[in-house]
Structure formats: structure tokens, C-alpha cells
N, C-alpha and C positions, 0 to 999 in steps of 0.2 A: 607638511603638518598644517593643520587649521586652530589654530589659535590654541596649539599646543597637544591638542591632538593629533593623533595617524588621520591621514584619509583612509578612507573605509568606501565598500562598493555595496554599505546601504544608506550612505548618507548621500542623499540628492539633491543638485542643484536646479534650479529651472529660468528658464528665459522667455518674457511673449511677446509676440506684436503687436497683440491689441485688438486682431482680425480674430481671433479664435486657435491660429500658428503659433508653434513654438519651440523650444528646444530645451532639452532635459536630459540628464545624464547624472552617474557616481563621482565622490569628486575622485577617486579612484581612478576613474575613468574608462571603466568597466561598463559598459552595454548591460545591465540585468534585465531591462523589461523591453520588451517588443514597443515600446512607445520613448524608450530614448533613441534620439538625434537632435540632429544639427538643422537643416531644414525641413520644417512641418508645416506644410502649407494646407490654411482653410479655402480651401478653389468657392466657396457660396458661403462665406464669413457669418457667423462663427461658424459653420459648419462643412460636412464635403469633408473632410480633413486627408490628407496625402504625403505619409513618408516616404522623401525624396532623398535627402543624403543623409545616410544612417551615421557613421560616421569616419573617423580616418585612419590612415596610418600612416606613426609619424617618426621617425630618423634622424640624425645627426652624424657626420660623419666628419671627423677630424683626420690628421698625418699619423695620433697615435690610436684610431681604433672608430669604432661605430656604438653607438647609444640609441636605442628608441625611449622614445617620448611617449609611447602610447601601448595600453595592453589591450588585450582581447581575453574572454572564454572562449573555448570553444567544446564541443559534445565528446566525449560525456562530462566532462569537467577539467580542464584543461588550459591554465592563464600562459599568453604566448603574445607579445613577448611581456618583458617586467619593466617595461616602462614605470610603471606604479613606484616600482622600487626607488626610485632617482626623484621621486617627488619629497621636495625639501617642506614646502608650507602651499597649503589652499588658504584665498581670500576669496571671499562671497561678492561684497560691495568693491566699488558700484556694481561690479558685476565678475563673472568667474573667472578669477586667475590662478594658475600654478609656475610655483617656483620648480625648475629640475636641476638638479647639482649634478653634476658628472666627473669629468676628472679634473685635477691642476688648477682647481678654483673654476672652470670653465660650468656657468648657471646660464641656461636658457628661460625666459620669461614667457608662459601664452597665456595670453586672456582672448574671450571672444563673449559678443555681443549683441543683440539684436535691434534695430535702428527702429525706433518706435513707428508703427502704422505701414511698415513694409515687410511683405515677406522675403526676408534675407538673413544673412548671419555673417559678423564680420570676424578674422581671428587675424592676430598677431602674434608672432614670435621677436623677442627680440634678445641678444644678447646682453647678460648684467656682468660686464669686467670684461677687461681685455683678453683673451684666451691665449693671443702672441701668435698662432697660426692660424689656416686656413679652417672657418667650420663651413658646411655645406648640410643645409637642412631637406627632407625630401620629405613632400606627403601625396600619400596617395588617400583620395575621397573615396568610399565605400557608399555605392548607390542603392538604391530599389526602383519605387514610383510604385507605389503598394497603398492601400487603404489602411489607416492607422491602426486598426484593429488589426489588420491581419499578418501575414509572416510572408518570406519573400524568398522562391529556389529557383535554381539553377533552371534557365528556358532558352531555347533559341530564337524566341523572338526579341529578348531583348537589343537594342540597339548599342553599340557602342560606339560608331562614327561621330568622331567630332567635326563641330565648324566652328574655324577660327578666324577672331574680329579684332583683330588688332591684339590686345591685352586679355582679351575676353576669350573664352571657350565655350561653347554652347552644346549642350548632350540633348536628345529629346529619345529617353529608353523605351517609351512606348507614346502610344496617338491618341491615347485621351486622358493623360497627365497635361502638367504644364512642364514645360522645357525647364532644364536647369542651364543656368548660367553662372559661371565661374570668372571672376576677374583676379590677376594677381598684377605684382610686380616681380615676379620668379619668370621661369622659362616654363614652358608644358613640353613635353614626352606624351608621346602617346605612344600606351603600351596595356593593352588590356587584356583583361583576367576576373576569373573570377574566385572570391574564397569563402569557403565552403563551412559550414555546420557550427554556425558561430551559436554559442548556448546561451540563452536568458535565463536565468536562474530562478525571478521572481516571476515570469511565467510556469517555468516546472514546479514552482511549488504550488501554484493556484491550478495544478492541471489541466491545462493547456498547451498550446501547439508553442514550443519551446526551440527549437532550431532557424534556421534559416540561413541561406547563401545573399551574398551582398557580390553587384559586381562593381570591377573599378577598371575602367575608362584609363587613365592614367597618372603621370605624376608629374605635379609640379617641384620646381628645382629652385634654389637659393644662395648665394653667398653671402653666409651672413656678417663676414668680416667687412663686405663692399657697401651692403645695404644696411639703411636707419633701421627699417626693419622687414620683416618678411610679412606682408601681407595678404591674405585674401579674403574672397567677400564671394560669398552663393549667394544666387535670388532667385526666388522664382520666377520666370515669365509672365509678364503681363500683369503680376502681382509685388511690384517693388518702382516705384518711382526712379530708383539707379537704373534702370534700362533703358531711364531717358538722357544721363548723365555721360557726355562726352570726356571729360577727365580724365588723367590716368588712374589706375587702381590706389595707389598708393596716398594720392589726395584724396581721391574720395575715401575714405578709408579714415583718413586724419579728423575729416569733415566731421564724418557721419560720428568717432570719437567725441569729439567736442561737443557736438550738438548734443548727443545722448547723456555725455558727464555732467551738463548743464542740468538736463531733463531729470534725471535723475536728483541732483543733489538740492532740487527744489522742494523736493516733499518732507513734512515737517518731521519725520519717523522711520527707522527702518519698517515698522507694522505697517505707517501707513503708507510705505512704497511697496510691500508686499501687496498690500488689500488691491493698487493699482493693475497689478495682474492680474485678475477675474472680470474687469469691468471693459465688456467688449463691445466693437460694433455690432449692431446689425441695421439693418440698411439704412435707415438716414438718421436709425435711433442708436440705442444705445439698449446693451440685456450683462448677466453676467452669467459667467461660465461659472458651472458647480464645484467643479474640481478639475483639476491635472494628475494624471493626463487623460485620462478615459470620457469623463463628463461633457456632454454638453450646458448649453441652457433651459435649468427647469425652473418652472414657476414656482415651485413649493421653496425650495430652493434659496431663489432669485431673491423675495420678498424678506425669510429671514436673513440673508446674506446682507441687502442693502441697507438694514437698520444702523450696522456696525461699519459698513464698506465706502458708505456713501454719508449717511445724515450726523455718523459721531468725528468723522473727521472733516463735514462742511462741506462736502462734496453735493451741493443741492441740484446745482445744474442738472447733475451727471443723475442724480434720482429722478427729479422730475422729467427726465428724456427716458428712461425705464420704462418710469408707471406711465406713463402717455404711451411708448409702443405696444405696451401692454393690454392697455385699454381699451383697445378695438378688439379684443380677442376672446372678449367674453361670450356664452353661447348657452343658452340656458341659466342665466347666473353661474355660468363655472370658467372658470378660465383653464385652461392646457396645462397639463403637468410639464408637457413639455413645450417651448414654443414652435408652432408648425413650421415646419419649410415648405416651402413653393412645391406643388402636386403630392404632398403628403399628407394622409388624413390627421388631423388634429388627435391625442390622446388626452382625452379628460378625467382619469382615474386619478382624480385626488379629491376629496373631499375639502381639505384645510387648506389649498395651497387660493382658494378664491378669498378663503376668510384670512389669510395673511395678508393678499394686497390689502387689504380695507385695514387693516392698521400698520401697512407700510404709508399707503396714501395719506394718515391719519398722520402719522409720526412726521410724514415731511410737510401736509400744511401748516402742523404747529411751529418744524421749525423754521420757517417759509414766513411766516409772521413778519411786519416790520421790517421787509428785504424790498425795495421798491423793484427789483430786478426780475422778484419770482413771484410777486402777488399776481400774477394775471388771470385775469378774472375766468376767461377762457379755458385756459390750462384744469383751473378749480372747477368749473362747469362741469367738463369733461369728464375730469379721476370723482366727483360726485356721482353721474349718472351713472357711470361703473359700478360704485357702492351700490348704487337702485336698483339698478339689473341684477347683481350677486343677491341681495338680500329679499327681493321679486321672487325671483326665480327657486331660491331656498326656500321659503314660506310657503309658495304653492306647491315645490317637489319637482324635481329633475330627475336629471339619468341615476341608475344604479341604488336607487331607492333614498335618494338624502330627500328630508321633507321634513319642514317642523310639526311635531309630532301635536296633542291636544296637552300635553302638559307646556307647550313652549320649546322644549327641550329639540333638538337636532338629529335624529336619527338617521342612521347611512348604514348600507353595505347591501351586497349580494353574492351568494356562495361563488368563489372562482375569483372576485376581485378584490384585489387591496388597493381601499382608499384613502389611509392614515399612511402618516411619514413609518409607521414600521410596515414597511411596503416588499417586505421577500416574498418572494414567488419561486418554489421550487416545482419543475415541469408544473404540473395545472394544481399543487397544492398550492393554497396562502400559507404561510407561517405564523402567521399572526392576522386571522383576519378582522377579529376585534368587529363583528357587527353588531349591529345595536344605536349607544348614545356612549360614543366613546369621551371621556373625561376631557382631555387636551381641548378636543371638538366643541365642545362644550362649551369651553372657556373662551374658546376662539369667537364662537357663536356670538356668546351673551359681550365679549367686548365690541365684536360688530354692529349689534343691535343699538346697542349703548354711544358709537358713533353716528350712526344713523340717524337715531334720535336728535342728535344734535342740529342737525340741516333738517329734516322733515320729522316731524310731529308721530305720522302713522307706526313708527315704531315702537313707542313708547311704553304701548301695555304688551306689546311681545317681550320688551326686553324685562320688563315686569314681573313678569310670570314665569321667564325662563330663570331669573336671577335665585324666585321662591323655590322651583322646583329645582335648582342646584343645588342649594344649601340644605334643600331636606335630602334627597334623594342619594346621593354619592356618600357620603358619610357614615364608617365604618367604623363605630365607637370600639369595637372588639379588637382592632389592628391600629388606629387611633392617626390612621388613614382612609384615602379617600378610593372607591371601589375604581377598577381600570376602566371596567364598562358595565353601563344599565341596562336592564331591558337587551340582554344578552339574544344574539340573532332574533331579535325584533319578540322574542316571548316577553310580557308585560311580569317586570318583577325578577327575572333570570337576572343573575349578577356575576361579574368577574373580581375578584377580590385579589387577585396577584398584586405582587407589590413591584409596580414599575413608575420610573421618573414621570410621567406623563401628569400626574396628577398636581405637577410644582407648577403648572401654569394658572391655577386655581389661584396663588401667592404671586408668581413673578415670573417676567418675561413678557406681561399683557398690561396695558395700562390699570385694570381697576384688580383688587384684592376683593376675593367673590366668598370670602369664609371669615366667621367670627377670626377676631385676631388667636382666640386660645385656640381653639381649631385649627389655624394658620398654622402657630408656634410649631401645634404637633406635626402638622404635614410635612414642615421644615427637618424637623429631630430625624424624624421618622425617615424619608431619603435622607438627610446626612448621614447614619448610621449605616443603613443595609443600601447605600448604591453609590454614594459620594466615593472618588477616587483620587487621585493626582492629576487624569486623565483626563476627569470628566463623570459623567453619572452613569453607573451601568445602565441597559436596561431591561435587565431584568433580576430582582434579588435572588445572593445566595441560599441553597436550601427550596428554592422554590421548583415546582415540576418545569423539568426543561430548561434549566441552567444550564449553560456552558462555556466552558472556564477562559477556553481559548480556541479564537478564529483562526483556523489554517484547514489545509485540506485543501480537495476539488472543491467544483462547484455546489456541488451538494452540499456538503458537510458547511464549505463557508456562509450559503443562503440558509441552511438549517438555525445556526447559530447566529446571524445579521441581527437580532433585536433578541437575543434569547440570555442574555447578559453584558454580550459586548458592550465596549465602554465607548458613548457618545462624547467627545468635546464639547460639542457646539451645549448642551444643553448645562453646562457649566454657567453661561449667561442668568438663564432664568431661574436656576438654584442661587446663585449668589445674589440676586435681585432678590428674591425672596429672603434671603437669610437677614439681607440689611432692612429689610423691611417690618418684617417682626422685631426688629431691633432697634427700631424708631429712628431708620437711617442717619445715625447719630454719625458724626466723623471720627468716634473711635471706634462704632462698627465698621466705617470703612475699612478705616488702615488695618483692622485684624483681618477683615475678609479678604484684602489685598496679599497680605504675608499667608493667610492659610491655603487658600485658593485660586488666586491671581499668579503669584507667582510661581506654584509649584507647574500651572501650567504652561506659563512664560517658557521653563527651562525646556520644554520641550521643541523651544523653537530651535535647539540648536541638536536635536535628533531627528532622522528621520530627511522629510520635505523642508529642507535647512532655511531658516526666517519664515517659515509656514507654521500649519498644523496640519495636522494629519485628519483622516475622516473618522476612525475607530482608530481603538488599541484594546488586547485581551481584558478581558476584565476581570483576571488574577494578577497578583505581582509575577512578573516585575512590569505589567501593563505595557509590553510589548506595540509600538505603533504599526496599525495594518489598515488596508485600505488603501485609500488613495491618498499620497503622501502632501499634497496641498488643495486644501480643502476650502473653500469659499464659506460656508457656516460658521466653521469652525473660525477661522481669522477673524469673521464677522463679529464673532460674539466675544473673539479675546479682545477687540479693539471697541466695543461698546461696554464691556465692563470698564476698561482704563478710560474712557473719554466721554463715560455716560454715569453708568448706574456706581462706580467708586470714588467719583470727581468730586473734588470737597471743596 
């Protein structure tokens, strides 16, 4: 049970190391997605990513009979064995344990861990009560050495010879992985096999390659009447600091325990030990990962992520080593949607994700103020010239047609690419390609300008002019909302008039309120009624051409429907910033916006990507969480409402 509920094999728990590696799984313990295991190593941090030990199986054997500790699927649907069944209670914190009850009172305890900044995984078993006889635990690891996207069959090149180093086991399945090393205090057997047509479940439903063969090398062995407890510890090669550690398994084990229960129990929140998993290396800086488990690091991303991940819970350091890695990567005033890896070309398809740094950059030097630790003049140099360049290089016109237009205003796009965060791409169609002077854009724009200003002068009658032609231009007194996009595919006067969340940014989520306040109020009414959920804000309203109720399906069908009402989390931030703002952020506007819309989506931290958020959810009842089940935006923006915009 988990705090009184069943374990279930769609509630997921997740573990990381900090490199971009990680480990995720049901707490069921059910395998569903091609992307759970036990070790997931980033071989080019955060990136490269390599599932290496998918995961195991595990046994008990007593004088009156045999128990497994662990289930599998397999094709076509098929749970074998019912390990599941013997699980008495899940706990999350510090990190994931299960109780198994079996027979004559006799309960086995496993938790497992990942020791921050190494790719490894440590798991225990241990018994809770005397059982009176002999128990004898047996697990066999279930391998690959596969790219984390992909699935993993039955070949003869894989290797199964092990080498053995005292305590240690070493496998190396193929020559341009990294080796897996296994330390225990058990005995190893080697006895290898392979088992075959294990089923994902939440890959078959997204239509994709859903099977896959794992093989296993062998088993390790235990007595766990003789032993404190049963321990092992994976690492990967050349990526875990324990490969330098002489100790027996069983201390280091203990060690790497303690150190992490410390690490842990230092963060002031379960949110904010959550929000600590997205904030990754990358080379001598620091980026965050989008989501788990699919995501890497993108810029659009990154910027609203760090507002909530990093500046609401005081995390300055950790932003200011961000927006600095970030900062050499501008290139025409635009920065990467994604950030490039070494001999990769850079991708610049995002229009907004340049105008987010410059009020991430903006949001941390105000909070950076009166810090004698972070005022470095240097540093502020730096993330300024960055602003120069973005907003340079915008005013004259860049790639893909973004150029400030002669009203002020920000125009973008070209058939074939999407440069707004509703960014699907079904084979070479957009789904949304919104060209033109999209709303959000807009807003993003004119709060940039409006920074700019502040350090150099020259911006001053742009932001001017773009501020007049905002407040006249988007405003649709007949829907008593604001138009999605102007100047529709660059025709002078073409309008988009659907009614999507995009337009709350004109109210909140940006530092300045760009619309009379009565004007405000409506924009406000107006998404709470046709988009506002428990979830999060559709985006796109009921009734409108190309609603869709709910995200499932292939690939098509799901990119069809990505921004075509599905329900965003993350943009829950900037609706309830708004809401309290038309409401003269009084502190009993807080506390209601807290109870109406804080907490309904609190409760979803315990569905789903469990102490997360999710990235979507359908955007009918019963708002079904889909997606990717921990979400870097999404956590961002439930931890800047509680520690920002509802703070009284």
C-alpha cells in the first residue's frame, strides 16, 4: 500500500543523479515504459543517455515454499510472476521502499537509491521480524546496453562473460557502452539466459515498438538470516566515483545510505527536493532537464522552469551558473531551443524561448540584489550583453522571419516551422503554426524591451510603440478577449480569434500588466470559464474548430491533439498570477486562489509521476494525467505560485 492505497503500475516513481542518469519505474513494479530501470546512464552528461540494467528478478526461498518479490508483463499481456500481490505498503521518501508480507509474519524490506552525482544504484533487502528459519533471497539483473529511446532483442553478439574482482562483477554486453559493474555482499552464480517479449504497456498505447528481450548474466545469492542485509550496488564504468572505492560492498553501501539520507533531508520541502531532480550538470555549468524520462535540455524550457526551480526556492547560485552557460549560445539574437552537443548543429526554432532568458536573467538579478556573494559585476556584464544581442538581433530580423515589424510589434514564423511553445509537428505539417505577431510573443517581446530599457536608453521608444500597438491591436471586444494572433501569416489585418490560454500572459506570468485593468478583469473571466481546469488551462476552448477532448492514440493522433485543448499544468502559474492581480493581490485573494487552484493541483502530486507533475492531462473530466509523467515547467510553476505569486 502507499499511504493507504494499492500500488498501481501507473503510478511512477523516479530517481536521478544529477548527470542527466536515472532510474524510474511502477511502484507496482511493473516495467510499462521503455524508459524504466534501474541504471540509466548519461555517457556525455546530460546527454548520450544508455539503458544498461533494465531491471530484475527477485525470490525468496524459505523450508516452507518460494515467494517472488518482483512482477513482470510480458506480450501480449501477461503479469508473471505476482510479486505485486505480497506488497504490503510503498513509501516515496527519502527515497523508494516496499514492504512484501509473505508467510508466518515473515516481511521483506527493499528500498533502492541513487548516490547523488554517480551513475549507480544502490538496493537493499532486508528482513523486518524474525521468520525462525532459513530465508535465502535470489536476484537475477536483467540487462540491455541499448539507447534509451530504443527497445532491446535477442542477438548474438551480446556478451555475457563475466569478470570477477573480489566482490565486484564486471559485464561489458557490447564495446561501445560503458561496462556494468555489480558489487554485492551475496555470492554470484553465473548462469546465463535470456528472457524474452517483456511488454510495455505505455509504449503500446502511444504506438510504438512495445516489446523487447533483456538478458541476464546471472544470479546473485543471500542468506538473509546470516546477513544485516542483502545489498547491491550497479555502476556504471568510468561514471561512478565507487569504482575507485576499495571497501567491501556492504560498507560502501551503508556509506553512500547515510550520505544521501543527510542530502536529502536538507531540502526545505518535498517540492523542493522534487524540483532538485531537473537541475543537471553540463560541463562545468549547470542546465535543467525538461522532463523524465524522454526530455532533454531545452531552452524554452529551461528559462520558464528556473523561475520556480531555482529563484522561488533561493537556489541563486545554481541560476546564475544556467544563465551564464547559456549565454555564449546566442547566435543571431536567438538562443537553441535545444542546447547543442559537441559536433551537433544547434536547433533555433523557437521564437520565445530567447525572450524567456531575458526575464529569467531579469528575475534573478532582482533577486541577486543585496547578496554580496552574487552581485558580480562580471557575471551582470555578461547575462546584459546577452539581452543586447537577443533584442539586436530581433529589431533588425533573424532566422525564420522574427523581425520587429513598423508598428513595434514582433512578427515570426515560416510555412513548415513552429516557433511558439505550441510547437507539434505532424510529419511536415505544423498543428499550430500561429504565423504572424502571436499574443504570448508579444508580451514576451514588450517585457523585454521594457528590461532593456532599464540598462540602455535605445530601447525605450520601441518599447513605446510596441506597448500602444498592443493595447490597440489584440483586443476583441465581441469575445471580450484578446485575438491569438495578428497579422495572420504576415497579411497586414488577418486575425486569429480562437480562444486559447496564450493571451493570460498580457495579465501574468511577465512582470508588467500590458491591458487596462477592466480589460484585464475580462481576459481573466474569460480563460477561467472556457479553459481553466483542476489540471491546468486547456489550450484550446470547448466548442472551438479542432478541440480535442482527449490525448491518446499513435503518434499522429497524440501531435494532432498536443495544443488543440489538452490541458497544460505549467500555465496554471500565469492564470493564477493574473487572477490575483486583477484582485488587487489582496491576501484574501491569495488564500482563495490557493484553495481554488493551488491545491486542486497539489493533489495531483500524488497521481501519476508521484511528488511531480505531469506535462498534460486530457482536457475533459476526469483530466486523465498524459505525457510525460515529471515535468520540469510544470513543478516550476507549482513551486513559484506557493513560494512567489500566493506568498503573503
Amino acid at each position: 500500500m502507499r499511504d493507504g492505497t494499492l500500488v498501481s503500475d501507473s503510478e511512477e516513481w523516479l530517481e536521478v543523479d544529477g548527470l542527466g542518469g536515472f532510474a524510474s519505474g511502477t511502484t507496482a513494479e511493473i516495467r510499462t515504459r521503455r524508459y524504466h530501470a534501474l541504471l540509466l546512464t548519461a555517457t556525455s552528461p546530460p546527454s548520450e543517455r544508455k539503458t544498461l540494467v533494465n531491471g530484475l528478478e527477485v525470490w525468496v526461498e524459505t523450508t516452507r515454499g518460494k515467494w517472488f518479490l518482483s512482477s513482470q508483463r510480458y506480450g501480449p499481456d501477461v503479469v508473471y510472476p505476482d510479486g505485486m500481490t505480497h506488497i504490503q505498503k510503498f513509501e516515496l521518501r527519502p527515497w523508494p521502499t516496499w514492504r512484501f508480507g509473505l508467510e508466518d509474519g515473515l516481511a521483506i524490506d527493499q528500498e533502492l537509491f541513487i548516490p547523488y552525482g554517480q551513475s549507480a544504484l544502490v538496493v537493499h533487502w532486508r528482513l523486518a521480524g524474525d521468520p525462525g528459519n532459513q530465508v535465502k533471497l535470489t536476484v537475477r539483473p536483467l540487462l540491455s546496453g541499448r539507447d534509451f529511446h530504443g527497445t532491446h532483442h535477442e542477438n548474438n553478439a551480446f556478451r555475457f562473460d563475466p569478470e570477477l574482482r573480489g566482490d565486484r562483477v564486471r559485464w561489458k554486453p557490447y564495446g561501445d557502452i560503458p561496462a556494468v559493474i555489480a558489487g554485492s555482499n551475496g555470492r554470484y552464480r553465473h548462469s546465463p539466459t535470456w528472457y524474452r517479449n517483456f511488454c510495455y504497456t505505455e509504449e503500446r498505447a502511444r504506438g510504438l515498438d512495445y516489446l523487447e528481450d533483456l538478458a541476464s548474466p546471472g544470479l546473485f545469492e543471500w542468506d538473509l538470516k546470516r546477513e544485516e542485509a542483502a545489498s547491491l550496488i550497479f555502476f556504471a564504468e568510468g561514471f561512478a566515483r565507487i569504482g575507485n572505492d576499495d571497501g567491501a560492498t556492504i560498507e560502501i553501501a551503508n556509506r553512500l545510505r547515510r550520505e544521501e539520507f543527510r542530502r536529502r533531508a536538507a531540502f526545505s520541502s518535498p517540492l523542493a527536493a522534487a524540483a532538485d531532480c531537473y537541475l543537471v550538470r553540463r560541463g562545468s555549468g549547470k542546465t535543467i532537464i525538461a522532463g523524465y524520462p524522454w526530455f532533454g535540455d531545452w531552452g524554452r524550457d529551461t528559462f520558464i522552469s528556473l523561475r520556480g526551480l531555482c529563484l522561488a526556492i533561493d537556489r541563486l547560485e545554481t541560476a546564475r551558473d544556467i544563465l551564464t552557460e547559456w549565454a555564449g549560445t546566442v547566435s543571431m539574437g536567438m538562443l537553441p531551443n535545444r542546447f547543442p552537443d559537441r559536433g551537433i548543429e544547434p536547433e533555433f526554432n523557437s521564437v520565445d524561448a530567447s525572450l524567456w532568458y531575458i526575464i529569467a536573467v531579469f528575475e534573478y538579478l532582482q533577486a541577486a540584489k543585496g547578496r554580496p556573494n552574487l552581485e558580480d559585476a562580471a557575471v551582470t556584464a555578461k547575462l546584459q550583453q546577452a539581452i543586447e544581442a537577443i533584442l539586436t538581433g530581433y529589431r533588425a530580423g533573424t532566422r525564420f522571419g522574427i523581425a520587429a515589424d513598423e508598428d513595434g510589434l514582433l512578427a515570426a514564423g515560416e510555412p513548415g516551422v513552429q516557433l511558439t511553445w505550441m510547437d507539434a509537428k505532424v510529419g511536415n505539417q505544423v498543428v499550430t503554426p500561429r504565423i504572424g505577431k502571436p499574443v504570448e510573443v508579444q508580451a514576451l517581446w514588450i517585457n523585454a524591451l521594457w528590461i532593456g530599457q532599464s540598462f540602455s536608453a535605445q530601447w525605450k521608444s520601441l518599447f513605446a510603440k510596441a506597448s500602444d500597438s498592443f493595447a490597440t491591436r489584440f483586443w476583441n471586444e465581441a469575445r471580450g478577449q484578446l485575438y491569438d494572433v495578428v497579422d495572420v501569416d504576415h497579411r497586414a489585418g488577418a486575425l486569429d480569434p480562437l480562444s486559447r490560454p496564450n493571451q493570460i500572459f498580457s495579465v501574468g506570468g511577465l512582470p508588467l500588466v500590458l491591458l487596462p485593468m477592466e480589460q484585464a478583469r475580462r481576459v481573466v473571466e474569460t480563460v477561467e470559464a472556457a479553459l481553466c481546469t483542476p489540471m491546468g488551462l486547456r489550450s484550446l476552448a470547448r466548442g472551438e474548430p479542432g478541440f480535442v477532448p482527449h490525448y491518446e492514440g499513435d503518434v499522429w493522433h497524440r501531435d494532432s491533439s498536443y495544443h488543440q485543448g489538452t490541458v497544460w499544468p505549467w500555465l496554471i502559474g500565469p492564470f493564477v498570477e493574473a487572477w490575483v492581480r486583477v484582485r488587487g493581490k489582496t491576501p484574501e485573494a491569495k488564500r482563495l486562489a490557493r484553495q481554488r487552484f493551488f491545491e486542486p493541483l497539489r493533489s495531483h502530486l500524488d497521481q501519476a509521476g508521484l511528488g511531480h507533475v505531469s506535462e498534460i492531462a486530457d482536457a475533459d473530466p476526469p483530466y486523465t494525467p498524459r505525457g510525460c509523467p515529471f515535468q520540469a515547467w510544470s513543478l516550476g510553476e507549482l513551486l513559484r505560485l506557493d513560494r512567489v505569486v500566493l506568498a503573503e
